[in-house]
C-alpha positions in Angstrom: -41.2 14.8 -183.1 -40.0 11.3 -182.3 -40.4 9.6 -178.8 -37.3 9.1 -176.2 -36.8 5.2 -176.7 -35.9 3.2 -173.8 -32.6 2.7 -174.0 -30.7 2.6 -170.7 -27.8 5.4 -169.9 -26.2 3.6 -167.2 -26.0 0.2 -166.1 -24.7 0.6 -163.2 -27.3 2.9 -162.1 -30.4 1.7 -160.8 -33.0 4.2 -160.5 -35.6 2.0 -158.8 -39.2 3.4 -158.0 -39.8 7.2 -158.5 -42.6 9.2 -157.4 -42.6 12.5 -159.9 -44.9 15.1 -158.1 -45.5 18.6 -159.5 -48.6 20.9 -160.0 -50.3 20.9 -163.7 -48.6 22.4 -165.9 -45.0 21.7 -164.3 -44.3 19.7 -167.2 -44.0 16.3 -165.1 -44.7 14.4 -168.1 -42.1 15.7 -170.3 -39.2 14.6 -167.4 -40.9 11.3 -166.9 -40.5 10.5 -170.7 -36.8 11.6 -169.8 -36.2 9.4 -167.1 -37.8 6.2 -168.4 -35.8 7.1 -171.8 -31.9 7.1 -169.8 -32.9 4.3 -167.7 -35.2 1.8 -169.7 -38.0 2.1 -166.9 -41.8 2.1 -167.4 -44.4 4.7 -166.1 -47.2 3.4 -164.3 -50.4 5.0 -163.7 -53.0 3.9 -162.0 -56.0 5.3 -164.7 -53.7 2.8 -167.7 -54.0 0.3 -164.4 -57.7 0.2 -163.7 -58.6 0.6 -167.6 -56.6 -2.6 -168.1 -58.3 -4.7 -165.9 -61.5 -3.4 -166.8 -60.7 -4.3 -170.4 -59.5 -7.8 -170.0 -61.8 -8.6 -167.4 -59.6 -9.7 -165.1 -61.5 -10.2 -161.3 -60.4 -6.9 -160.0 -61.1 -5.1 -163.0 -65.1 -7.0 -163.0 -65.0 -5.3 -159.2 -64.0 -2.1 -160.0 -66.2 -2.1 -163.6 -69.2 -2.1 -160.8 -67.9 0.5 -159.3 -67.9 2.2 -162.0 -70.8 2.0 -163.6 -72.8 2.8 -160.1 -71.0 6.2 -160.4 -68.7 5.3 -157.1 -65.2 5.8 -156.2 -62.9 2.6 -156.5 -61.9 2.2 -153.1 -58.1 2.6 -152.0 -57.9 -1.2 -151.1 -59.1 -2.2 -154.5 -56.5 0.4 -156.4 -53.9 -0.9 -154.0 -54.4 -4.8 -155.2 -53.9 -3.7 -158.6 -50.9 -1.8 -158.1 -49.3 -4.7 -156.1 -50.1 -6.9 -159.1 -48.7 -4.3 -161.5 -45.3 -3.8 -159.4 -44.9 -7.4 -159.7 -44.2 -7.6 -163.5 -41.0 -8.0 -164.6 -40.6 -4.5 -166.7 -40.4 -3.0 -163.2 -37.0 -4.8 -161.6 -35.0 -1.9 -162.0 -37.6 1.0 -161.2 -40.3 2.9 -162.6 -42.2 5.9 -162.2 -45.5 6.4 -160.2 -47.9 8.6 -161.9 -50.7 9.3 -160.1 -50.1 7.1 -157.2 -49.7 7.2 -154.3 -52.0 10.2 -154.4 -53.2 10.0 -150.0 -51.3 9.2 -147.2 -52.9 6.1 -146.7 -52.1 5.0 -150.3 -48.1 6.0 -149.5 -48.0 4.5 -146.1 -49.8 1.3 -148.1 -46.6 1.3 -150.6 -44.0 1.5 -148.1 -44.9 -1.8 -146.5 -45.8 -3.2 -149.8 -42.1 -2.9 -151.1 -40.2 -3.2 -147.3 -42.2 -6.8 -147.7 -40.8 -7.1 -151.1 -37.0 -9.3 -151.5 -34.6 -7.0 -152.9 -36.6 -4.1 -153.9 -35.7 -0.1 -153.0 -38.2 2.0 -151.1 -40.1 4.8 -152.9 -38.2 8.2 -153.2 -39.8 11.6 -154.3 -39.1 14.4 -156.3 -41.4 17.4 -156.6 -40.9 19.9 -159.6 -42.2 23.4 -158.7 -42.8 26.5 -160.5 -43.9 29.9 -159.3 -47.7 30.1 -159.4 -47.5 33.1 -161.6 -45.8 31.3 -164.1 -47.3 28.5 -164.0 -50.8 30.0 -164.7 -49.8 31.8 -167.3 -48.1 28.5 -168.8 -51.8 26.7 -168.7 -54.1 30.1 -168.7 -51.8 31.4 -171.9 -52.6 28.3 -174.1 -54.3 28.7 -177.3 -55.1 25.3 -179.6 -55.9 26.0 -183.4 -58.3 23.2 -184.8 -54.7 20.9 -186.5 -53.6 20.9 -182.7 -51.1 23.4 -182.9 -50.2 25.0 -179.6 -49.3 28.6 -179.1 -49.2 30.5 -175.7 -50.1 33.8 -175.5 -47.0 34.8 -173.3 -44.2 32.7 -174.2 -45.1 31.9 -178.2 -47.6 34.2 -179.1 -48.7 33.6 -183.0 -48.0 36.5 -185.1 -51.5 37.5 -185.5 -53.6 37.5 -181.5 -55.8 34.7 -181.8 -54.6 33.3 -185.4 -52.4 29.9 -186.2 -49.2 31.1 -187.9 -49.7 28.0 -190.3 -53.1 28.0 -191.9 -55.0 30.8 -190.8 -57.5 29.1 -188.4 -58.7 30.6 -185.5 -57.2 29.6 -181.9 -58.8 29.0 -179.2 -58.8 28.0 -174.8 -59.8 25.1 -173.8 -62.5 25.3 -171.1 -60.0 23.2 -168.9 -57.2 26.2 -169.1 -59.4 28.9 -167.5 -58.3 30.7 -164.2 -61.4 29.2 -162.4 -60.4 25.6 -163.6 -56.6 25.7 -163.0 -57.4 27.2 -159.2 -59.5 24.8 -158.5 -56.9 22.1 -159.7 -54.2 23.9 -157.8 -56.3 23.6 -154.3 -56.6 19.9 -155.3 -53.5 19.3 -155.6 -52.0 20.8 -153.0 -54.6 19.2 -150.5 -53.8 15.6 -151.7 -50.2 15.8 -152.1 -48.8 17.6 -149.0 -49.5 14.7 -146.5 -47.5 12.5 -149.3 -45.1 15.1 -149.2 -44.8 15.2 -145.7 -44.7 11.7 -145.3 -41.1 11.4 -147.7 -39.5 14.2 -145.8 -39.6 12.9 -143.0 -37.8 9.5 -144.2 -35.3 11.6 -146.0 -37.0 10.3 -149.4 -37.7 13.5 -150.7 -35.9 16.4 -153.1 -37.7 19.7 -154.6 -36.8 20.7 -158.1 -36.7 24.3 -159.8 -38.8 23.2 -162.8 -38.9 26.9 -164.3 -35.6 26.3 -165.7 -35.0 24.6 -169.6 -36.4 21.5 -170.0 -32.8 19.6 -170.3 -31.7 21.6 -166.7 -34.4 20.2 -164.9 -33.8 16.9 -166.3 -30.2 17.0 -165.0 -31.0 18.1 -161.8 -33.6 15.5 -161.2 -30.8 12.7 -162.2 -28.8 14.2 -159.6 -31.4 14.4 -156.6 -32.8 11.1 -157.6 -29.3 9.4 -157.5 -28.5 11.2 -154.0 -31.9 10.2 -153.0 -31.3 6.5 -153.9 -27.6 6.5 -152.6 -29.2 7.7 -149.0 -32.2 5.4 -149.1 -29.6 2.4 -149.5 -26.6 3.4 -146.7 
């Protein structure tokens, strides 16, 4: 299966920055592909940020290598410089799409002023795609991986045989990550982190909830149409 290529949809359309939010499993990352397909936009996340500068050595990545390596948390400040330095490239002029970030209040709050301090650049808008929790743990719980990588689910695209690849015979199996315990526990995480984000868009009108239980193309549709009613508010 070839990837989307970035070739913009409509020029006269400027998404600007997008903050995708959605439980695992939502299938945030299949949308986000969609988006910076239509509109030429990158996806930045803040684990490709901090590996960067930690490969090229840059000063912030030397600071946050240290951290690192001591087993401690890179602080919010030092995520935040390398973010602002990131935002500041030129792939980014007409928007792009926040993975990961801003993840606390405090990050989101940080943004804000970031971009308000910014010449001609739109404030943040979100979107949240949500799905039942029953079908979203059987969506993650359901998965079954044969050794070729091959993915089946046991309740939406069973293999013919329980617990055998269609293809070559090899048995299937769950990843430790797709257990009950694991997904709960990512769940509570999630849920924890991003309602004060959440919160924090609603307020400022920045914020749209999608049906992501619907096809994949739906959901793409209806996320081009809160994000440009979104963007058209942000900017009256």
């Amino acid at each position: 299966m070839t990837e989307p290529t970035a070739a913009p949809a409509d020029d006269r359309f400027l998404p600007g920055p997008v903050l995708l939010l959605g439980a695992p499993g939502v299938g945030k990352g299949t949308q986000a592909k969609a988006l910076m397909a239509a509109y030429g936009i990158p996806q930045i996340s803040t684990g490709d940020i901090l590996r960067a500068n930690i490969s090229k050595g840059t000063p912030l990545g030397i600071q946050a290598k240290a951290l690192v390596d001591q087993g401690t948390l890179v602080s919010d400040d030092l995520v935040n410089q390398m973010v602002a330095d990131r935002l500041a490239q030129p792939d980014t002029r007409n928007g792009y799409i926040l993975d990961g970030f801003p993840r606390t209040l405090n990050q989101a709050t940080w943004l804000d002023a970031q971009l308000a301090a910014t010449p001609n650049t739109l404030p943040v808008v979100a979107i949240s795609i949500v799905v039942d929790y029953e079908q979203l743990l059987h969506r993650i719980t359901g998965r079954r991986i044969s050794p070729a990588g091959r993915i089946y689910n046991i309740y939406s695209n069973p293999p013919a045989v329980p617990g055998i690849c269609d293809v070559d015979g090899s048995a299937l199996v769950q990843r430790p990550d797709d257990s009950e315990a694991v997904f709960l526990e990512r769940m509570k995480t999630f849920e924890a982190q991003t309602a004060p984000v959440v919160e924090h868009y609603r307020k400022q009108g920045r914020f749209e909830q999608i049906n992501g239980d619907q096809q994949v193309e739906k959901v793409t549709a209806e996320i081009t149409s809160a994000l440009k009613r979104l963007r058209h508010s942000s900017t009256d």
